[in-house]
C-alpha positions in Angstrom: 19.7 -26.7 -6.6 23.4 -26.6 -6.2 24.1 -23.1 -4.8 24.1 -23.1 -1.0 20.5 -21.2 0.0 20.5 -17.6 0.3 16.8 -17.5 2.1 16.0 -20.5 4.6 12.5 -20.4 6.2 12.9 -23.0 8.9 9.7 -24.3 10.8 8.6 -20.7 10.3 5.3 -19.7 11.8 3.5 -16.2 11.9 0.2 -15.5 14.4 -1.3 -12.6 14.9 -3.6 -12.2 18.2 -7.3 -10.9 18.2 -9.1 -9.6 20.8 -10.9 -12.1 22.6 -13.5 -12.0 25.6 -12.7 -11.8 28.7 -13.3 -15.6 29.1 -11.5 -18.3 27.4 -7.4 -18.5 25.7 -7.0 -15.6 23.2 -7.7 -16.3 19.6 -5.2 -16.0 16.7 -4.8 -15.8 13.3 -2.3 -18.9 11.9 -1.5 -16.9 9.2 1.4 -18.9 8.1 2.4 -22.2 10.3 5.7 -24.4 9.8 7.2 -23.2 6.8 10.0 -24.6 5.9 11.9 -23.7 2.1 14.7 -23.1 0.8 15.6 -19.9 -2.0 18.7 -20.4 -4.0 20.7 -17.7 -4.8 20.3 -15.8 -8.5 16.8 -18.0 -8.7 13.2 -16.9 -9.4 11.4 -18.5 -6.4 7.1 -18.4 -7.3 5.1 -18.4 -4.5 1.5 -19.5 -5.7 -2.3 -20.1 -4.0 -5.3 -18.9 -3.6 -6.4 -14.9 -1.4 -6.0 -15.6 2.2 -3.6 -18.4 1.7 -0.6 -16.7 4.1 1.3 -15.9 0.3 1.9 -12.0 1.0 2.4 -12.7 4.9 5.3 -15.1 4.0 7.0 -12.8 1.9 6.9 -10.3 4.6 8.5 -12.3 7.4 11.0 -12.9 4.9 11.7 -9.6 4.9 11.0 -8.9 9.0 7.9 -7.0 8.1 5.7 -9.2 9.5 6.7 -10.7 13.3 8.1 -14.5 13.5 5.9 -16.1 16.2 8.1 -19.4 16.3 10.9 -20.8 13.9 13.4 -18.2 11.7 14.4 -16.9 8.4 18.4 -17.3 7.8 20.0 -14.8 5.0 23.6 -15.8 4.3 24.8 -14.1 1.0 28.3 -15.7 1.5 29.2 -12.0 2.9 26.9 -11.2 5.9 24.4 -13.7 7.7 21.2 -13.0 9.6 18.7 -14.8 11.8 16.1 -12.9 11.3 13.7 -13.4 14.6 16.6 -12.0 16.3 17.6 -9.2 14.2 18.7 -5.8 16.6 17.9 -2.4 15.4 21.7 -1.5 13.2 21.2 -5.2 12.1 17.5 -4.6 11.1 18.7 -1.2 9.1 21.3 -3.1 7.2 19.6 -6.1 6.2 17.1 -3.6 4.5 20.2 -2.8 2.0 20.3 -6.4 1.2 16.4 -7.3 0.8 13.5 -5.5 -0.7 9.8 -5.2 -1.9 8.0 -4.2 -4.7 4.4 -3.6 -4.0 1.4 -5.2 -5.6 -0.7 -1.4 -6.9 2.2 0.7 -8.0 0.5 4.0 -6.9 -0.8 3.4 -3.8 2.8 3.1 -3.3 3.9 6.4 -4.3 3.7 8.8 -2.7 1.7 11.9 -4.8 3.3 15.0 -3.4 6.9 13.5 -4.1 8.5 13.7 -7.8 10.1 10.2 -9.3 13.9 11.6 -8.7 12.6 12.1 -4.7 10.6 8.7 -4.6 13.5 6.5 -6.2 16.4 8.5 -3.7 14.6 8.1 -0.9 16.7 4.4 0.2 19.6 6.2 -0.4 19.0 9.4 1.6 17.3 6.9 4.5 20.2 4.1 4.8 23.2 7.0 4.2 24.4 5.4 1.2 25.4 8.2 -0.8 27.6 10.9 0.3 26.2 13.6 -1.8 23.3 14.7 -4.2 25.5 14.9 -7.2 26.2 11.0 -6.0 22.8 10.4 -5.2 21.7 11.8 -8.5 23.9 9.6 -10.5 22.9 6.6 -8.8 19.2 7.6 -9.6 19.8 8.2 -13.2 21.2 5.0 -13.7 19.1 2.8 -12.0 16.0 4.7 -13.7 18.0 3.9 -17.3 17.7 0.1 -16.3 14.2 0.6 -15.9 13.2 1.7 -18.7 12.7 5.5 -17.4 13.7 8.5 -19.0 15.8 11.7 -17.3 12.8 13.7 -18.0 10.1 11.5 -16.2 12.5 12.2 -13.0 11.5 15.2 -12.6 7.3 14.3 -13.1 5.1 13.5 -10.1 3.3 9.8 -10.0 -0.2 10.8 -11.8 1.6 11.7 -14.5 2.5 8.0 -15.4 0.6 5.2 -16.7 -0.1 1.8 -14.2 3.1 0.2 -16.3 5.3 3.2 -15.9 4.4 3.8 -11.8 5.3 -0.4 -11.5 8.8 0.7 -13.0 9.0 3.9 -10.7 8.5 0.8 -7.8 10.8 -1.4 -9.0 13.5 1.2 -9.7 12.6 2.2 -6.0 13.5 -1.2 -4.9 16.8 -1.5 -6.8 18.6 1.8 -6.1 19.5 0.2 -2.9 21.6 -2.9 -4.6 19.9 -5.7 -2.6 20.1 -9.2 -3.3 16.3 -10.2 -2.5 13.4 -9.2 -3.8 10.3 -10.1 -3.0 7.8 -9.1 -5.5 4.0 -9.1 -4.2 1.5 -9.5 -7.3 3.6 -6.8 -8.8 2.3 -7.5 -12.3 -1.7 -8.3 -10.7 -3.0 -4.9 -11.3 -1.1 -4.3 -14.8 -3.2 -5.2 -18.3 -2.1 -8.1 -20.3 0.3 -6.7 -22.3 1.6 -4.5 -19.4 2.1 -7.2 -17.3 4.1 -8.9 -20.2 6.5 -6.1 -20.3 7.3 -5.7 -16.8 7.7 -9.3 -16.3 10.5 -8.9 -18.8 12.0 -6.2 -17.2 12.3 -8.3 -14.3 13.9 -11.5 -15.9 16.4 -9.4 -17.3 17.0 -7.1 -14.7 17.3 -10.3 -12.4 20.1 -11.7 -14.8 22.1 -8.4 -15.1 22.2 -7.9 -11.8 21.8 -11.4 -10.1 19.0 -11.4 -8.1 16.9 -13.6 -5.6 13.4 -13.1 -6.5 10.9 -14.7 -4.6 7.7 -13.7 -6.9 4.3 -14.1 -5.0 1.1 -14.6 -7.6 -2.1 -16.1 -8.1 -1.8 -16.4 -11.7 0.0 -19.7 -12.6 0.3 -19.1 -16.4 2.3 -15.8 -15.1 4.4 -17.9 -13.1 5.3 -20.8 -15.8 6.6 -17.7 -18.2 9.3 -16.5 -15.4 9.9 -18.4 -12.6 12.4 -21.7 -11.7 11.3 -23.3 -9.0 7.3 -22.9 -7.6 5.6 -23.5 -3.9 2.1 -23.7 -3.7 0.7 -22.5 -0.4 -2.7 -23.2 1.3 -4.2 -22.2 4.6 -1.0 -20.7 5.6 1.2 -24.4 4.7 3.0 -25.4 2.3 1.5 -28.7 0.0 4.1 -28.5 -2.9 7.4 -27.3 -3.9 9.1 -28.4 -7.3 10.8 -27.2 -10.2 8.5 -24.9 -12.5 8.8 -27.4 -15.2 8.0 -30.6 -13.1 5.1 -28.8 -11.0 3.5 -28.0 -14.4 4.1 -31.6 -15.9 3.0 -33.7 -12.9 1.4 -32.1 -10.1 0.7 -34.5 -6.9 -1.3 -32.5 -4.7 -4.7 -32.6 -5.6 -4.6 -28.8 -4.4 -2.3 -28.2 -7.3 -4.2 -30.2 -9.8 -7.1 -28.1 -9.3 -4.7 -24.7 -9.8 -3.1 -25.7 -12.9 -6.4 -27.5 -14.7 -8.3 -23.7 -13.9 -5.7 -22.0 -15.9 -7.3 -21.1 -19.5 -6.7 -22.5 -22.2 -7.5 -21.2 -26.2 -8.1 -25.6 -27.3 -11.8 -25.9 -27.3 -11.2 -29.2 -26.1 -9.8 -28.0 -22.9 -12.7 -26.0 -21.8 -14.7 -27.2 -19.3 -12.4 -29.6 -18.0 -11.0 -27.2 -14.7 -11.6 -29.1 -11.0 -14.1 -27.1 -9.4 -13.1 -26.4 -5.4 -16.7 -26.7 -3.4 -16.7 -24.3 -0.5 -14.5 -21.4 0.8 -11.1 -21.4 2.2 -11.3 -21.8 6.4 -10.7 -19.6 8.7 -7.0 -19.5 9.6 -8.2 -18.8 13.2 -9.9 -22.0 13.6 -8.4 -24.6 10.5 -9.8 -27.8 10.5 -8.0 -30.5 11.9 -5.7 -33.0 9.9 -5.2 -32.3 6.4 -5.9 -28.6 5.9 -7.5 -29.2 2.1 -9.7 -32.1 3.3 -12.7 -30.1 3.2 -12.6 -29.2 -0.2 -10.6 -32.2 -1.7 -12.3 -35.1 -3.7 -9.8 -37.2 -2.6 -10.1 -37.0 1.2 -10.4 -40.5 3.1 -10.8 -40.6 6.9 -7.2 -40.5 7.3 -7.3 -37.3 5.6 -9.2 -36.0 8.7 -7.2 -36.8 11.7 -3.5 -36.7 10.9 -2.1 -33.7 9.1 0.4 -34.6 6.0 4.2 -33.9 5.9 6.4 -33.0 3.1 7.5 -36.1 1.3 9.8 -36.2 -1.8 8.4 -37.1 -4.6 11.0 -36.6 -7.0 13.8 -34.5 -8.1 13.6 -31.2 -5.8 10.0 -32.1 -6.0 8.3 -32.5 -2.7 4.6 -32.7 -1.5 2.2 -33.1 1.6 -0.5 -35.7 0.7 -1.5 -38.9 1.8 -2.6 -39.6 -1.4 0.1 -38.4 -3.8 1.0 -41.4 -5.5 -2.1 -41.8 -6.7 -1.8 -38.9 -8.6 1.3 -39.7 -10.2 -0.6 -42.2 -12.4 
């Protein structure tokens, strides 16, 4: 990528303590532990792996949702810069103009007693950035036009809507606010097929008009080929691999990855059967095994594999991945 990042994640690291006896160092969830990416600006940034990987926590501390136990999250739009683990209150309440989140189950998210008009002018109303109703109306209307929603569904209250139609009430929600980063949080996960086709549309283009930073977390990798640039996959709260959409799918190098992309199905009846199965359960993230994180579920782990933990490496063009092993797999 060529454009300076707009989102770094430097050594980035978020715990969350549990209650522990009275005996003995306190316990904590490593929910995510030394991140480090980079988002380009105007890119679709995936975020893939398995439930309890740390996905929807990273996103979150992107955003200062979620506390930053050690590293930091830099925005620098060109304009304004942040360093996120330090962010004061104003600087909080302004860097939520600039980055925002739309929420996996679109009704959970909205609230019941509130009509769509209220629901998508409530930013607005919040941050103080309209001056007026009749300014604050016109701002609703037309980011509710680039979501598909008509005037009259402005005036409707959430049950009213079907699961596609509540996602656009969210994302429209998210927009009115003009950020520049987005992170969407298995927005499409709870939609059907052919819902899920639709919004994912609406995003690409909505991402192009108005030239976004998406960073778009899912488990579903075939949704992720069909919209996003570049791709990390996640496990155990790491990262193992980051690449280009188009090289991640062509040549994967982690065997974590290989196993992700081999389970996605396929209509050949040649193909079926042939998805790596994963033995065991994901570990606990308050007590990961040592070295390699995988190394209890990987075919390929070797003793090394169980006392010294992997790095990034590059492996190619923008392509980079934490494995002993990986160049083995490129055969």
């Amino acid at each position: 990528m060529t454009d300076k990042p707009l989102i770094t994640a430097q050594n980035l690291s978020v715990h969350y303590a549990l209650r522990g006896g009275l005996i003995g160092p306190t316990p904590f969830v490593r929910a995510v532990e030394n991140v480090s990416l980079e988002i380009a600006p105007r890119s679709f940034f995936g975020l893939v792996g398995e439930s309890g990987s740390g996905k929807t926590t990273l996103g979150r501390a992107m955003l200062r949702a979620a506390p930053i136990s050690k590293g930091d999250v830099v925005f620098n739009d060109g304009e304004v810069a942040y360093s996120l683990k330090d962010l004061g209150k104003q600087d909080l309440k302004d860097y939520r103009k600039l980055a925002q989140l739309i929420f996996q189950d679109p009704y959970a998210a909205l609230s019941p007693r509130m009509t769509v008009r209220d629901i998508i002018a409530e930013p607005l109303e919040v941050m103080g950035l309209t001056k007026s109703r009749a300014e604050t109306d016109e701002r609703v209307r037309e980011i509710a036009e680039k979501c598909r929603l008509n005037v009259e569904h402005l005036r409707r209250f959430p049950h009213a809507f079907s699961g596609g139609q509540r996602q656009r009430i969210s994302i429209a929600r998210a927009l009115v606010s003009a950020p520049k980063f987005i992170v969407a949080d298995e927005s499409v996960a709870a939609l059907d097929v052919s819902i899920q086709a639709d919004v994912l549309n609406l995003l690409k283009a909505i991402q192009e008009e108005m030239g976004l930073t998406f960073l778009f977390i899912s488990h579903d990798l075939s949704v992720v080929a069909h919209v996003c640039d570049h791709v990390a996959v996640m496990y155990l709260g790491r990262l193992v691999e980051t690449a280009p959409t188009r090289t991640l799918f062509s040549g994967p190098r982690h065997p974590y990855t290989k196993a992700l992309l081999s389970a996605i199905p396929s209509l050949d009846p040649d193909d079926r059967g042939k998805a790596q199965k994963l033995e065991g359960e994901i570990p606990s993230p308050t007590n990961p095994p040592p070295g390699c994180k995988f190394q209890t579920r990987c075919p390929m782990a070797i003793d090394r594999c169980r006392v010294e933990e992997p790095i990034l490496e590059t492996a190619g063009v923008e392509h980079n991945v934490a494995c002993h092993r990986w160049k083995e797999l490129a055969n």
